[in-house]
C-alpha positions in Angstrom: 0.0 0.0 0.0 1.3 3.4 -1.0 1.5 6.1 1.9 3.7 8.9 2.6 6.8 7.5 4.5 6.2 9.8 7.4 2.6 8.6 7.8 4.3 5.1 8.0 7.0 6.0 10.4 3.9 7.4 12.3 2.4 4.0 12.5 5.9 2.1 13.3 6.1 4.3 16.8 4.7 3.4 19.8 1.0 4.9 20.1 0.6 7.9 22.4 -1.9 8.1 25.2 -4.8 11.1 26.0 -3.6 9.3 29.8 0.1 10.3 29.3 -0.5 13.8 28.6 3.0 15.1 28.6 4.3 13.3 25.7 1.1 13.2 23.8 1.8 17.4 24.4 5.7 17.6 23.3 4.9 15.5 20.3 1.4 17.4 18.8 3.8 20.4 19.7 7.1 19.2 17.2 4.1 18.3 14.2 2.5 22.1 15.0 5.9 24.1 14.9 7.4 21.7 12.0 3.5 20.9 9.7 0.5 22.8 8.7 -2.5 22.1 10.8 -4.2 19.3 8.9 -0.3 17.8 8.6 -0.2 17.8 12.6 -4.0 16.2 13.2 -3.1 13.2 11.2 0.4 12.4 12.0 -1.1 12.5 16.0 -3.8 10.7 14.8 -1.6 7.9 13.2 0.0 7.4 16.5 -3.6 7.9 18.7 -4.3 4.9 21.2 -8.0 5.6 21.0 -10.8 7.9 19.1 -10.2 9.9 21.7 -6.6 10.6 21.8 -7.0 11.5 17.8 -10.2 13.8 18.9 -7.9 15.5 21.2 -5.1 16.3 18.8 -7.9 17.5 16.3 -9.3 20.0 18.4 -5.9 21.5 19.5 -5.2 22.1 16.1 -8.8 23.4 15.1 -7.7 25.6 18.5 -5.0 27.6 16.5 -7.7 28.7 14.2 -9.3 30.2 17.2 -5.9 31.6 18.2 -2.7 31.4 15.7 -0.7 32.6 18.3 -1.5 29.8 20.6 2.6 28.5 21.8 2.5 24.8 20.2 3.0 22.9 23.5 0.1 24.7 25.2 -3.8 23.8 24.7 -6.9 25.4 25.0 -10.6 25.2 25.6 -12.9 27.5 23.3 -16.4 28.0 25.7 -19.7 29.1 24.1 -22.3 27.0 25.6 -24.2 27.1 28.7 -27.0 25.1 30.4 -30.3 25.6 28.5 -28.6 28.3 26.5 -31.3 28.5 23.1 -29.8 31.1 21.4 -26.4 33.5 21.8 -28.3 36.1 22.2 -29.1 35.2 25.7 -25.9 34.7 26.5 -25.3 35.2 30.3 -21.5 35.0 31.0 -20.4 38.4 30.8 -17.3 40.6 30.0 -16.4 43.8 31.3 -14.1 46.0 29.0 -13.2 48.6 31.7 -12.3 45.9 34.5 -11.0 42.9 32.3 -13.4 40.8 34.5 -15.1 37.6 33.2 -18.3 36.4 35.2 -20.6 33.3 34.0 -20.7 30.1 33.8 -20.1 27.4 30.8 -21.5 24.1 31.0 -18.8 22.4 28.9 -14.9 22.7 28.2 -12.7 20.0 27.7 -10.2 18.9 30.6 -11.0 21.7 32.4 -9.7 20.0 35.6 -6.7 19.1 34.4 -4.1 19.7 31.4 -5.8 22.3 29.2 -3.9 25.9 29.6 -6.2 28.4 28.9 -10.1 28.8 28.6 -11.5 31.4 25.4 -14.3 32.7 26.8 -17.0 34.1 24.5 -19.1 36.4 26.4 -21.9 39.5 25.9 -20.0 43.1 25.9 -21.6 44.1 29.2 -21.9 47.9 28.2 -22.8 47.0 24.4 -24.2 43.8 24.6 -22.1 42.4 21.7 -20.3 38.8 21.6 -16.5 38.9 22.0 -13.8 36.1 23.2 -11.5 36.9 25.4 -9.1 34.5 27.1 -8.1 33.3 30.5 -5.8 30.9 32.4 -7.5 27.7 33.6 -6.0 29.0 37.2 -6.5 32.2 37.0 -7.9 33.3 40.4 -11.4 32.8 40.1 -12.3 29.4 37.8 -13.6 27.1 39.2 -14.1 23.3 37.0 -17.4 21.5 38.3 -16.5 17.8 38.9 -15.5 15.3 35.6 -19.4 14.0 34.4 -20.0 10.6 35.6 -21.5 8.9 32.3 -20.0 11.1 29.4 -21.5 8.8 26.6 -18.5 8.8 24.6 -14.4 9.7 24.6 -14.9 9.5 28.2 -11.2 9.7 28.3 -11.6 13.9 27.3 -14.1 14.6 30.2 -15.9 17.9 29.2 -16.7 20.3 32.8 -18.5 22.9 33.5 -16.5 25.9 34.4 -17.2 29.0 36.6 -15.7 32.1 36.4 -16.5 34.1 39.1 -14.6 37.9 38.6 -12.2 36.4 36.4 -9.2 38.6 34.9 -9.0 38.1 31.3 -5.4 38.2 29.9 -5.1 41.5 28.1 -3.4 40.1 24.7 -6.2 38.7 23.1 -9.7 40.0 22.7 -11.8 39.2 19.4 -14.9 41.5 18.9 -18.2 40.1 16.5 -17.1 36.5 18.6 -20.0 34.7 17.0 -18.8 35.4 13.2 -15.5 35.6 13.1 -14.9 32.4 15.4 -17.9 30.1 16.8 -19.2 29.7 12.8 -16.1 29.2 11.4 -14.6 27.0 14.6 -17.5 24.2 13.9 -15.7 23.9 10.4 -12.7 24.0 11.6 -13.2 21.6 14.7 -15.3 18.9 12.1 -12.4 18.4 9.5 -9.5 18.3 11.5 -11.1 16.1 14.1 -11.8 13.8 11.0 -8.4 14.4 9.7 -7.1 13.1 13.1 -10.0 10.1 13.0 -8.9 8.9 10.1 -5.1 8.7 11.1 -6.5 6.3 14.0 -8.7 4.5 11.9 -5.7 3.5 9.7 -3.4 2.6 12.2 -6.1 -0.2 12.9 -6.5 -1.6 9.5 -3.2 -0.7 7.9 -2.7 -4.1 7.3 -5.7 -4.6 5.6 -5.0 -5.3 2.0 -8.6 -4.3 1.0 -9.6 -1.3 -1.3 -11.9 0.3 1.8 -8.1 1.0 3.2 -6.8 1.9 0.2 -9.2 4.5 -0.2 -8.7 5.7 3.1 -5.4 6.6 2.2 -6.2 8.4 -0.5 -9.1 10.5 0.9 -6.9 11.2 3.9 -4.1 12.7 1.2 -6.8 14.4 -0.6 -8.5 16.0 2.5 -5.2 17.4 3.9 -3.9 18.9 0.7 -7.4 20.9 0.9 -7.5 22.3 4.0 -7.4 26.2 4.2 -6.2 27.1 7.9 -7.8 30.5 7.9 -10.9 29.3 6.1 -14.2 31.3 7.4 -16.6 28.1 7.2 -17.3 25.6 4.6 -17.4 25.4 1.5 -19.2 23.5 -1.2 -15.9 21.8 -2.2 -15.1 21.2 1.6 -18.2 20.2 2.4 -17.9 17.4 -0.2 -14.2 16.7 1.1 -15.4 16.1 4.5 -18.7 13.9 3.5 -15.9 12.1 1.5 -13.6 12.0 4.2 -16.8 10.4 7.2 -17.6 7.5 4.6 -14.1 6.3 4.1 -13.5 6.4 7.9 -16.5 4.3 8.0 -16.0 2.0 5.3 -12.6 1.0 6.7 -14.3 0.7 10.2 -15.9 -2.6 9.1 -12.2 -4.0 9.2 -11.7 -3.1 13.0 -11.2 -5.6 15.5 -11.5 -6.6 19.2 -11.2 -3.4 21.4 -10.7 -1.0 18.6 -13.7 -2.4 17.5 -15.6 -1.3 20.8 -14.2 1.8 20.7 -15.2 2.7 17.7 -18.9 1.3 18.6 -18.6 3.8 21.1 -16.9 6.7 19.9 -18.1 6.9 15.7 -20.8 9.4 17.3 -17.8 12.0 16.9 -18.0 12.2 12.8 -21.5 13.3 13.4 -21.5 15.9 15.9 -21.9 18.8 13.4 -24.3 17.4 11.6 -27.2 19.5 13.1 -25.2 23.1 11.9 -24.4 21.1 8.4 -27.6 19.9 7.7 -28.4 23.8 8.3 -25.8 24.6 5.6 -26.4 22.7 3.1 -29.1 23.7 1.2 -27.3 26.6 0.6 -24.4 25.6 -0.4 -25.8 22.9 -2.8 -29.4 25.1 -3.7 -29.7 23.4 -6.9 -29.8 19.6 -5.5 -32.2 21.3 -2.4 -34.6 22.2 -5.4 -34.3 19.0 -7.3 -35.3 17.6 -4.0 -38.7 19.5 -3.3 
């Protein structure tokens, strides 16, 4: 089977562990300073233990989008939702411009208790009532991360908190106005592909043995998927959209080829391919209006 050589050297090392933190850290770091993005979410995900370990190294990459000053070895947490939060607009976690201070609470951000560095906060302007993210240490005086959730229904291994921030300093080097447009649309892109991009690198460190064109295909959508990604991209695309619809049905063609416990976890875990699915169904039709009319 043909592959790049560094995707096979990938495969040849040991597998690295969302439960050994620091070297799963140093390495997503080397493949951030020395790859592109997409580069760094496969390579990690060609060494991942688990669908969770890969959905971790996706989402630190998608995290430079949010922030492409964010230093390689350190990780971060982007926080929008809160408990029966309908629509942004009644957003309750608030930032104060002329204090710095952050007060709300978000009901989910990943390893909050433990190993993730900083928390972006988006938040409602309390003097004009607009979105904006601003940033914060996980232990900065004032956070507090509600206890790890007791039946996460999958990668239980990346527990997702709730997190309190109770008069919390923001750090005064980064603060994104219009939070909602120029991040949280373009971040569920973003967080989608190169979660896939790292799904897939796990997926064929499973079957890589496979001789079978399901693997073979893989390969190649894997190839095709990273040589498309655009790092500063504002959302999807038709042509993206496509990539990554491409990209979910090779991951799941090849799954049929798992075995034993990668076969469990991937029972378990596939759910992440379709998290987005709500916002893309959404985007669809207009991207692709002329097979939305052919369809009514």
């Amino acid at each position: 089977m043909t592959m790049p050589d560094s995707w096979l050297q990938a495969i040849a090392q040991p597998a690295l562990s969302v439960t050994s933190p620091f070297t799963l850290r140093l390495t997503l770091a080397r493949l951030i300073r020395s790859s592109q993005s997409a580069g760094a979410a496969i390579q990690t995900g060609l060494r991942a233990d688990t669908p969770a370990t890969a959905f971790l190294a996706g989402y630190q990459c998608a995290m430079r989008f949010i922030d492409p000053a964010l230093e390689p070895e350190q990780w971060g947490a982007f926080c929008v939702s809160e408990k029966g939060l309908g629509s942004l607009s009644n957003m309750q976690t608030t930032y104060d411009r002329e204090t710095s201070l952050i007060t709300g609470v978000k009901s989910h951000a990943m390893l909050a208790r433990s190993v993730i560095d900083w928390f972006y906060v988006v938040a409602r302007d309390s003097a004009s009532g607009d979105l904006v993210c601003v940033r914060c240490r996980r232990d900065a005086q004032g956070t507090e991360a509600g206890p790890d959730p007791v039946n996460q229904a999958f990668v239980p291994e990346v527990p997702h908190n709730s997190v309190s921030f109770g008069q919390v300093r923001a750090d005064d080097a980064f603060l994104v106005d219009d939070a909602h447009n120029s991040l949280n649309k373009p971040f569920r892109f973003h967080e989608d592909y190169l979660c896939a991009l790292a799904i897939g690198g796990w997926m064929l460190r499973q079957v890589v043995n496979r001789e079978t064109e399901a693997v073979r295909h893989l390969v190649a959508t894997l190839s095709d998927a990273k040589a498309l990604y655009p790092a500063r991209a504002c959302g999807y695309t038709a042509e993206l959209m496509t990539m990554f619809d491409a990209l979910a049905a090779a991951i799941t063609g090849a799954a049929k080829f798992l075995a034993g416990e990668a076969a469990l976890q991937w029972q378990r875990d596939r759910v992440l391919l379709v998290m987005g699915e709500k916002a893309r169904a959404v985007l669809r039709p207009r991207l692709f209006p002329d097979i939305s009319d052919s369809e009514s």
